[in-house]
Structures are given as C-alpha cells and as structure tokens.
LOVOLUM-148531 format. One record per residue (C-alpha): chain; x, y, z; residue number from 0. Coordinates in nm, 3 decimals, padded with zeros to 5 digits. Each point is the difference from the previous one (the first is absolute). Example, Ala and Ser with C-alpha at 12.3 -4.5 7.8 and 13.67 -1.06 7.14 Angstrom:
BEGIN
 mol      xx      yy      zz seq
   A  01.230 -00.450  00.780   0
   A  00.137  00.344 -00.066   1
//
This chain:
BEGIN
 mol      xx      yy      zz seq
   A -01.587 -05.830 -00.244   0
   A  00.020  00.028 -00.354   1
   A  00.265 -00.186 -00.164   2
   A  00.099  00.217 -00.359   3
   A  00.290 -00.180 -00.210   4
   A  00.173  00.267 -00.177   5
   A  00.079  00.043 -00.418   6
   A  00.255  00.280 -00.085   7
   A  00.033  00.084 -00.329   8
   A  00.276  00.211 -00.189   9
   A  00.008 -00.065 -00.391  10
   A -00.274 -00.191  00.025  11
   A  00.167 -00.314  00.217  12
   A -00.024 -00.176  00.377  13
   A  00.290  00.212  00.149  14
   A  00.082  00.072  00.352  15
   A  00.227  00.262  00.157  16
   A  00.215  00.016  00.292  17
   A -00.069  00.328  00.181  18
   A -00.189  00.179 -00.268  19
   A  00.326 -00.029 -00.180  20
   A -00.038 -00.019 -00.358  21
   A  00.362 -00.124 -00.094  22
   A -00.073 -00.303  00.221  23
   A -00.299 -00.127 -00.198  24
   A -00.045 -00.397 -00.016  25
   A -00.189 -00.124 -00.294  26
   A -00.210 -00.252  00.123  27
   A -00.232 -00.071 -00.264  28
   A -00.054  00.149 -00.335  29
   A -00.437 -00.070  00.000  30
   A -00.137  00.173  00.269  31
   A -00.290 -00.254 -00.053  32
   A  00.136 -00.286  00.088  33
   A  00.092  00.133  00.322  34
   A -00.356  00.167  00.051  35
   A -00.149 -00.331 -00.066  36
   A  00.228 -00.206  00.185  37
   A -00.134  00.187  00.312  38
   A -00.341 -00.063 -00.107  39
   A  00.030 -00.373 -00.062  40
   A  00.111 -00.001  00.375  41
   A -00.310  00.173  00.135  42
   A  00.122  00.342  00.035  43
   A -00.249  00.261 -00.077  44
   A  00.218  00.327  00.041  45
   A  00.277  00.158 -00.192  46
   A  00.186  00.303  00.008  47
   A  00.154  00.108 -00.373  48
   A  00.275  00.335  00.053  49
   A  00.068  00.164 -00.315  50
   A  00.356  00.087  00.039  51
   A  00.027  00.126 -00.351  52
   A -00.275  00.203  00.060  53
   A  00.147  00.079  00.366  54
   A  00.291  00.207 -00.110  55
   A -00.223  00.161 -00.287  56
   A -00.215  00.256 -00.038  57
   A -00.275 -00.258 -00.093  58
   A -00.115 -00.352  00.009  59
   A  00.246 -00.179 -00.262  60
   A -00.161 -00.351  00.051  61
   A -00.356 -00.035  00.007  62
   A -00.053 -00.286 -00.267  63
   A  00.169 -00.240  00.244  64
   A -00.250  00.117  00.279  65
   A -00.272 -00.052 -00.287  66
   A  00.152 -00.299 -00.056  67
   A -00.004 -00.146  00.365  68
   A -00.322  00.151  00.035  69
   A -00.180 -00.125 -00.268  70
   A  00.115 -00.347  00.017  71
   A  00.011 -00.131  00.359  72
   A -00.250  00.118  00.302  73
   A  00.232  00.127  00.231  74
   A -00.090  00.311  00.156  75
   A  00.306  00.270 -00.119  76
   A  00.106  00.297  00.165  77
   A  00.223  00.150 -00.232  78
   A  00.288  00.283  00.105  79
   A  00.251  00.185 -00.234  80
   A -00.010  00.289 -00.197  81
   A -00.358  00.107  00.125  82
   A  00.062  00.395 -00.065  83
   A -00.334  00.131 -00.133  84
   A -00.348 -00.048 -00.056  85
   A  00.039 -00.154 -00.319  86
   A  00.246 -00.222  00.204  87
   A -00.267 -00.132  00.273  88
   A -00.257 -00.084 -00.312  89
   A  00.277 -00.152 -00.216  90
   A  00.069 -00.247  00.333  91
   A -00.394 -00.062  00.072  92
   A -00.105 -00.022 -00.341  93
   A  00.251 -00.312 -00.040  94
   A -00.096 -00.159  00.290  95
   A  00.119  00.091  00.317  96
   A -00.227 -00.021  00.292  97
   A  00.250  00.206  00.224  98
   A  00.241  00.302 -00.106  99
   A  00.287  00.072  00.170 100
   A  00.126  00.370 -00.007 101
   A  00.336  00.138  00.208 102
   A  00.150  00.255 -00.228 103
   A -00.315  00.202 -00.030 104
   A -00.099  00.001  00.353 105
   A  00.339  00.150  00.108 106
   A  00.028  00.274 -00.290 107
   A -00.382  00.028 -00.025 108
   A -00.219 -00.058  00.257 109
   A -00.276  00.248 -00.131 110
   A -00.022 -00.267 -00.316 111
   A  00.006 -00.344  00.226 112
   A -00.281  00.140  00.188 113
   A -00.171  00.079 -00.283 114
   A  00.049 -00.378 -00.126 115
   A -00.071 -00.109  00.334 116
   A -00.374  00.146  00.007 117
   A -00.033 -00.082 -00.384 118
   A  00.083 -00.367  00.023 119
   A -00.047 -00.115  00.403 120
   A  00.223 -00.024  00.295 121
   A -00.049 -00.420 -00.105 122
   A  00.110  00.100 -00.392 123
   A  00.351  00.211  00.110 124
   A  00.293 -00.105  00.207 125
   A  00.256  00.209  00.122 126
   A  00.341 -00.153 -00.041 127
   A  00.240  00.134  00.319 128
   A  00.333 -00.119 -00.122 129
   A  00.274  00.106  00.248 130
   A  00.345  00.009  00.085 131
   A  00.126  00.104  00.324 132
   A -00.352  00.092  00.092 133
   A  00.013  00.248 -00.326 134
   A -00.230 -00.057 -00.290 135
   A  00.121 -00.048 -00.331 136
   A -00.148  00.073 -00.358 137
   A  00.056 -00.077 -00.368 138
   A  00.094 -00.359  00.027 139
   A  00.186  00.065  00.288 140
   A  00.250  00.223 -00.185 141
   A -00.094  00.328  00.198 142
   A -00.057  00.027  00.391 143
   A -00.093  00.276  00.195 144
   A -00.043  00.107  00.379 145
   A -00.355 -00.151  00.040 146
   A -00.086 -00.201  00.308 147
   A -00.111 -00.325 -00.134 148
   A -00.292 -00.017  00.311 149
   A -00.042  00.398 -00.041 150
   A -00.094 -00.057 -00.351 151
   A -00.225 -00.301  00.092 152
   A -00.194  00.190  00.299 153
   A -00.036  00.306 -00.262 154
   A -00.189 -00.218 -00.255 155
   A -00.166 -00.150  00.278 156
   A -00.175  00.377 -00.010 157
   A -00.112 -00.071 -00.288 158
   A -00.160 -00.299  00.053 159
   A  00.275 -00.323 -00.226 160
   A -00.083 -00.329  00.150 161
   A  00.303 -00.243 -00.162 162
   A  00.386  00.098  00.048 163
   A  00.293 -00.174 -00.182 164
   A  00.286  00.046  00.224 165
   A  00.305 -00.106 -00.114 166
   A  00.327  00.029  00.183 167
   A  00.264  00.095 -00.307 168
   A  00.294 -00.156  00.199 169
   A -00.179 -00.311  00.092 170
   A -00.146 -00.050 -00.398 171
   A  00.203 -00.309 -00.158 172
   A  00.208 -00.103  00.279 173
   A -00.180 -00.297  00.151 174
   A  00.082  00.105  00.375 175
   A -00.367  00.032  00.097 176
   A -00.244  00.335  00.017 177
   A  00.012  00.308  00.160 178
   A -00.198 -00.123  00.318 179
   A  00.063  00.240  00.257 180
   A -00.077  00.282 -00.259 181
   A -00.324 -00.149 -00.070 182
   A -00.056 -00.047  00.366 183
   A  00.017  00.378 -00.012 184
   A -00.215  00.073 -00.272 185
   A -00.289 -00.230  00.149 186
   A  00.035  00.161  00.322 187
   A -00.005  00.331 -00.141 188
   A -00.239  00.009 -00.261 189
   A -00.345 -00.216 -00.110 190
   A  00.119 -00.095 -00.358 191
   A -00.025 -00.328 -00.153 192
   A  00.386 -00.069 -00.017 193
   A  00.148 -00.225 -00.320 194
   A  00.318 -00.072  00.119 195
   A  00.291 -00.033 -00.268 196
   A  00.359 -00.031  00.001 197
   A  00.211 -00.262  00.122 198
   A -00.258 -00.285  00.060 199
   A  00.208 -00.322  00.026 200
   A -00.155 -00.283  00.159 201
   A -00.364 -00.159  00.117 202
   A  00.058  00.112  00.372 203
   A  00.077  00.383 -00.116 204
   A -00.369  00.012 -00.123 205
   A -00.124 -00.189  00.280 206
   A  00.155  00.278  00.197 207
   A -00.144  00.290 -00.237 208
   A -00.351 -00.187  00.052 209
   A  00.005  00.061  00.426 210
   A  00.126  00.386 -00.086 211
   A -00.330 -00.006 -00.167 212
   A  00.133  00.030 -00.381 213
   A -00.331  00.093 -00.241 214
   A  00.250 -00.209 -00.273 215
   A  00.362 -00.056 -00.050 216
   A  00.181 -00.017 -00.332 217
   A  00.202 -00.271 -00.103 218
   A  00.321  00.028 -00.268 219
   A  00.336 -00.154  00.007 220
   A -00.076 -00.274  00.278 221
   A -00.197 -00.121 -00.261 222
   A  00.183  00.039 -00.278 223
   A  00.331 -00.153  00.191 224
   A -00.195 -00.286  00.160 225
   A  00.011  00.097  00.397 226
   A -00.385  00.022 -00.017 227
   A -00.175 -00.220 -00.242 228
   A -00.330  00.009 -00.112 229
   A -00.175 -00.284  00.168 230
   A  00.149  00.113  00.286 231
   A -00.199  00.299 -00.026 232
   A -00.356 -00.121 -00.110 233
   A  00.038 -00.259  00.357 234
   A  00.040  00.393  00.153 235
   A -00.282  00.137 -00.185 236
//
C-alpha cells in the first residue's frame, strides 16, 4: 500500500481543514516546501498537493507552488483542486504532476473526463469520490448532490479509471479513524485501486486499510498533530 502524505494549500500555505470546512482552516506552515521536503528527507516518495483555492474556483489558482514542489524535490505529485478544463489538466502536468486528480468535472461532465481519461491514461487521471452520507460532493465540497458514491465509481469503472480517491467528508480532519466498512464496500463491489482519505489517525488504521487491500491511503492531520509520525511510517513502508 502506498503511503501519500498530504499538502493543502489555500493562499499559498500548509493548511488543513476540518470537514472540508473552510472557516476551520489551521495554518500549519507558511512554505509548502519545507513540508514537501520534510517528507522526502524521511524516505517518502509520494505526495498528494489539493488546491483548495483552486477547488472552490473555476480554475487552478495555485500552480507555482505545485511547480514549486515539483521542480525542487522528487516526490511523485498528484495534484487535485480546481482541475476544470483542458487548459486545467496541462497547467497541472506541465508543472509537474505525475497524477491529476479530477471530482468536479467527472460529476458535471463526464463526456470531458472521459475524454481526458483516453487523452492522458487510466495511470495519468484519478477520479476523486468524495462523499458524505454515501452522496458525492463537488466544488471543494461546497455543493453535494444525490450521486451514489459506489454508483459513480462502478460507472467510471465503464469507462475503464484505474485509481479512486475516496474520501469520507465527515471523517476528513477528525482523527477518529477511516471510513472502513465503506471501503470494505467499495472493494467488494468494484475492481478500483482505492486511495483511502479521511480520518486516518493512527499506524494500526493503515495497517487495517492494508488487509482491505488499500492501492494507497492518504495521510493529513495525524501527521500534522503528531498521532502518526513519520518514522513511524517509513518502518510501515
């Protein structure tokens, strides 16, 4: 399994939400770099970098730091937020990323994401699945609609994605571990490669998303709060 630290980024800092709630936004470090290579200097070779500028926008709003990141450590970035047109997906690859990350689109568009999808590769595009209640939610998690999160994964599935971000809204910040028996669902019911997010607390919650059989599982405020450190999870690795 995949271990993939996680960099938010609104204004340009480290930030982390509590439920996708913008008001609640912790500033954890103002140099997105030093956080980036912090992970690296501990061995990990992963990171996942959300826009959340860009996720409430109508466009990516910070690329530079994903240029930034990209161009100055050798971590492998897939990088979410903001991804609303083609212009969008080149912006993201074009500064780096190895790995896009689209949600908004896929719900309101799914003509375009499976037009990126053939463009770019099923290994190139990941769909992000964030839920609540079961219901998928767009547009930095402002807007939610009547979407069956594994509906909308088996539909994809069609259409041949490979990687899934699912992230559980009401688990995201709260440090009282991941959406397990929903991601026992998902595995059962579909063939994706699940990256669990949301609500990741300790060492043993990822050695439990490991036996579900986890492609990767992203890591945020147990990190950032110190209930999972970092050589903790390179002895995992």
């Amino acid at each position: 399994m995949r271990i993939i630290p996680a960099i938010d980024i609104i204004n340009g800092k480290c930030v982390r939400l509590t439920k996708g709630d913008y008001k609640t936004q912790k500033i954890y470090n103002e140099n997105p770099l030093e956080v980036a290579k912090m992970f690296e200097d501990f061995g990990i070779k992963y990171l996942h970098l959300v826009d959340l500028d860009g996720a409430k926008s109508k466009q990516i709003i910070n690329q530079k730091v994903l240029e930034n990141l990209a161009s100055k450590t050798d971590l492998q970035i897939d990088f979410g937020g903001g991804i609303k047109s083609l212009n969008d997906v080149e912006i993201a690859f074009n500064a780096g990323a190895k790995q896009i990350t689209v949600g908004s689109i896929a719900v309101q568009n799914p003509e375009l994401m499976i037009e990126w999808i053939n463009q770019f590769s099923t290994d190139k595009i990941i769909l992000g699945a964030d839920c609540k209640n079961r219901k998928i939610a767009t547009h930095g998690w402002l807007e939610s609609n009547d979407l069956d999160v594994i509906d909308f994964i088996q539909e994809y599935e069609k259409n041949k994605i490979k990687y899934c971000i699912v992230t559980d809204i009401e688990k995201d910040g709260m440090l009282s571990g991941p959406s397990v028996e929903l991601y026992k669902e998902i595995l059962f019911d579909t063939q994706i490669f699940l990256i669990a997010s949301g609500g990741i607390t300790t060492i043993e919650d990822l050695n439990v998303l490991k036996s579900l059989g986890c492609e990767g599982a992203i890591i945020g405020k147990a990190i950032y709060e110190g209930t999972i450190n970092l050589k903790e999870l390179i002895e995992l690795c």
